[in-house]
Residue, then its C-alpha position, 0 to 999 in steps of 0.5 A: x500500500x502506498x501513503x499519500x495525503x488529499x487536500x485536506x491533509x488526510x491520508x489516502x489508501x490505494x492500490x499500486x497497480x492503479x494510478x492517482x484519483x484526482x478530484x475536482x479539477x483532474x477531471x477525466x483524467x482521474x481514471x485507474x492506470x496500470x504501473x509501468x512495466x518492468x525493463x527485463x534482466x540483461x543476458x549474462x555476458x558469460x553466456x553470450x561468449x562463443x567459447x560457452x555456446x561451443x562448448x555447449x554445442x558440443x556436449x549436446x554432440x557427444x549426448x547424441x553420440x553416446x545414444x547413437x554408439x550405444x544403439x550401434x554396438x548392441x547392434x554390432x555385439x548382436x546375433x548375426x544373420x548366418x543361420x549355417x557355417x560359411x566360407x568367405x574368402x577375401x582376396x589379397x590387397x581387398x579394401x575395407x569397404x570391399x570387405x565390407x561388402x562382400x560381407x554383407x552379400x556373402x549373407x555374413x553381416x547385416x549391414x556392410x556401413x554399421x560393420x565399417x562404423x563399427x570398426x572404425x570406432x575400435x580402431x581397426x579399420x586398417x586391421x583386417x587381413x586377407x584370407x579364407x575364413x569360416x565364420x560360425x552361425x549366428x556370428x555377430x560382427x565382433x565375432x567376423x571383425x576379431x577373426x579378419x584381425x586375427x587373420x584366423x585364416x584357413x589352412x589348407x595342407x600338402x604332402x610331399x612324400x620322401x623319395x619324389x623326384x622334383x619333376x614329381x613334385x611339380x606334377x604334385x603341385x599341378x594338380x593342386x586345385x587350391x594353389x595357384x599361378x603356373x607351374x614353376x620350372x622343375x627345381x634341381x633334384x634333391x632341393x626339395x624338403x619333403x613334407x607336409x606344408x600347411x598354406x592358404x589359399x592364393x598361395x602360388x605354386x611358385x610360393x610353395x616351390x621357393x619354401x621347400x627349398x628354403x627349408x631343404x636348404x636349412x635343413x641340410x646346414x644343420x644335419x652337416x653340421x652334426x655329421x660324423x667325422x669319419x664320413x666319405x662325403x666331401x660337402x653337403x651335396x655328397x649328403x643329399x646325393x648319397x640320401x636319396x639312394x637310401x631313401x629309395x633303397x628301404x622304405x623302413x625308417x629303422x632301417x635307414x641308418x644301417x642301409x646307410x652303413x652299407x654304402x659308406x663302407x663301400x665307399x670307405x673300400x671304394x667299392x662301386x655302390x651297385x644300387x638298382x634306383x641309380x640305374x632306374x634313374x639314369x634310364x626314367x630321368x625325373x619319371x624316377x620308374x620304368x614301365x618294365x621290370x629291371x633287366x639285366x641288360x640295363x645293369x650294363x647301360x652307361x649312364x652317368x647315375x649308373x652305380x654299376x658302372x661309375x665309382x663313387x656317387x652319381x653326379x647328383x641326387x636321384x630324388x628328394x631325400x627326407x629328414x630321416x635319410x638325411x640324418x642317417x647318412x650323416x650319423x650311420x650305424x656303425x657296422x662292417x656290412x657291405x651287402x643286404x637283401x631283402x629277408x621276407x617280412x618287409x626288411x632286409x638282411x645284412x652281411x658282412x661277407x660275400x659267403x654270408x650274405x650267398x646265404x641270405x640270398x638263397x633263402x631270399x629266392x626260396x621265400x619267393x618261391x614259397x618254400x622253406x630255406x633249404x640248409x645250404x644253398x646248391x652248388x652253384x654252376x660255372x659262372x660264364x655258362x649262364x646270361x649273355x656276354x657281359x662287359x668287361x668292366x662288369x666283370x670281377x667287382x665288389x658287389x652289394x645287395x639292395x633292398x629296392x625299394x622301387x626297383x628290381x636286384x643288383x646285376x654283378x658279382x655277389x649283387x642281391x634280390x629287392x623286395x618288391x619291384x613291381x611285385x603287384x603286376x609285372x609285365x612281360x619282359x621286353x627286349x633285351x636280356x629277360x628276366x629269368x625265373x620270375x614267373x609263378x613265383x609268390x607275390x609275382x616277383x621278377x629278378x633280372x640278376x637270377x641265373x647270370x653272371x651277375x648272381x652273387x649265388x653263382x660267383x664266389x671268387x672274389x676276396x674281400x680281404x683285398x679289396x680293389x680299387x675301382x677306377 
């Protein structure tokens, strides 16, 4: 209330939200009026600066940001839309919007742009490998994000079994329908590590040729390395050349180090190595097998990998050794034998001497015959009466049985019978020298040194004691 006095002094009571009463000589004018409206509060300073404006803005961004990313990573961790197992293969050099679509298509992920936020939000945008994945049903996108990450890619495997020859290897390699790119040009024999190699898809042929020699490589520094210190073998080359002729000479892997023996005391007496896979390979190449049963006529054929003929080792490998070849020749069974044939049960049977090992030939032949050993073998006719003229360079040497591990006996003085050459199905004999007495014999067993110069059964002249020197 407001206090306010008339014209005689008494004090008026009125409202201030009215004007004035005038009396008398106001008039009209004595009439209620409102009060004067109230000037609104001036804006803070502080609130008009830009800076708060901005910042503000930017708040109001990450709210929205935070709601959207939280929408989109439940979206993102949920269930995925495959409904089976599949595999999706990305090829090398693939962007990530690639990825993301052939995601999205291949039925992986729902949606290929919340798959690129996503990633991009965890930082992995320029993570994702190349590859061929499986991706589990119902996968989220997580779940494919971590694997491409990951690079938990499919690995396909390849066996290359010990005694191929690399022209093998190739064909090996050739029929691969996972790897790709053209055949290589065939490696040098004996360069390649046999093995299983585990590889993804994409990988070349090519690739794969290059692997394997870089670990035949590796692997051959090492095994020279550990080598014993009496060995007749000049340099690794001689180790892997020298492997390949046991690898092909048994097929049992306690056998190899004790085969291996019998080649190093040859050489160690500079006996020929008389080694039917020698012979195989000088004739077949890098087939590494005849189509026909070894003849006698063969054991006489020069070539440069005929043990028969040449002394020492042949000029190089006859196939791709093994690890367990390989060490067996750098470590071999310290022994005095010089001859093995095969016995019957899947082995060999070893000698020392030359009226031994007649011995173990004999019960060999009599096994293919299907009979029992006889206690001593018969006396053996005039060696020149049997077999065609043989060479003179054939006559008179040391000689060695074989296992054969893929080919037929040894042709020359006190030579052995192998195991199981061509054994399932041996053709009929082909020109030259034939195979003597094969036929009807158990397990079809065909020996092309029976009844000629070359049996060890029918030559027992020469001396051990002396052994010559072959030039």
């Amino acid at each position: 209330m407001v206090d306010d006095r008339n014209d005689s002094g008494q004090p008026i009571e009125r409202s201030r939200s009215f004007g004035r009463k005038n009396s008398g000589q106001r008039g009209s004018r004595n009439m209620i009026q409102p009060d004067a409206v109230p000037t609104p509060r001036a804006r803070s300073l502080a609130a008009r600066n830009p800076l708060v404006v901005f910042g503000n803005a930017i708040v109001v961004i990450l709210v929205l940001a935070a709601v959207v990313a939280y929408v989109g990573l439940r979206r993102f961790d949920g269930p995925g839309p495959l409904t089976e197992e599949k595999t999706v293969y990305i090829p090398r050099g693939t962007g990530t919007d690639g990825i993301a679509d052939t995601l999205e298509r291949q039925g992986v992920i729902a949606d290929a742009s919340a798959f690129k936020t996503g990633i991009w939000v965890l930082h992995h945008s320029n993570d994702l490998k190349a590859g061929e994945y499986a991706f589990k049903p119902r996968a989220s996108m997580v779940d494919v994000m971590d694997i491409l990450v990951e690079g938990k890619s499919i690995q396909h495997s390849l066996t290359i079994p010990e005694g191929l020859t690399s022209q093998a290897v190739v064909d090996r390699l050739a029929q691969d329908d996972i790897l790709t790119g053209d055949a290589p040009p065939v490696p040098p024999e004996g360069s390649i590590l046999p093995d299983t190699y585990k590889f993804e898809r994409g990988t070349t042929r090519a690739q794969m040729v290059s692997r394997m020699e870089a670990e035949q490589k590796a692997l051959v520094e090492q095994v020279w390395k550990k080598r014993a210190s009496n060995l007749p073998l000049k340099s690794p080359a001689d180790l892997v050349t020298l492997a390949s002729i046991v690898e092909k000479e048994t097929g049992k892997a306690d056998e190899r180090p004790h085969v291996a023996s019998v080649f190093i005391n040859r050489l160690q007496k500079n006996m020929r190595l008389q080694s039917d896979p020698t012979v195989i390979y000088g004739i077949a190449g890098g087939k590494g097998r005849l189509d026909r049963p070894l003849q006698s006529a063969d054991l006489g054929r020069p070539t440069p990998f005929n043990t028969y003929l040449i002394a020492g080792l042949p000029p190089s490998p006859i196939a791709n050794p093994g690890r367990a070849a390989m060490e067996a020749v750098a470590n071999p069974m310290a022994t005095k034998d010089l001859y093995f044939v095969a016995d019957g049960s899947g082995g060999h049977a070893f000698a020392e001497t030359l009226d031994q090992h007649n011995k173990n030939v004999s019960r060999w032949r009599q096994l293919q015959q299907g009979s029992e050993p006889a206690a001593a073998p018969a006396p053996a006719p005039a060696a020149e009466t049997f077999g065609p003229p043989i060479p003179a360079k054939l006559l008179g040497r040391q000689t060695k049985a074989k296992s054969g591990k893929q080919t037929p006996a040894e042709a020359a003085p006190a030579v052995s019978v192998p195991s199981t050459v061509n054994s399932a199905n041996p053709p009929a004999p082909s020109s030259g020298q034939p195979v003597q007495g094969g036929t009807g014999r158990k397990g079809g067993f065909e020996d092309p040194v029976e009844n000629t110069k070359h049996d060890p059964l029918l030559d027992n002249t020469f001396d051990l004691n002396s052994p010559q020197t072959v030039q």
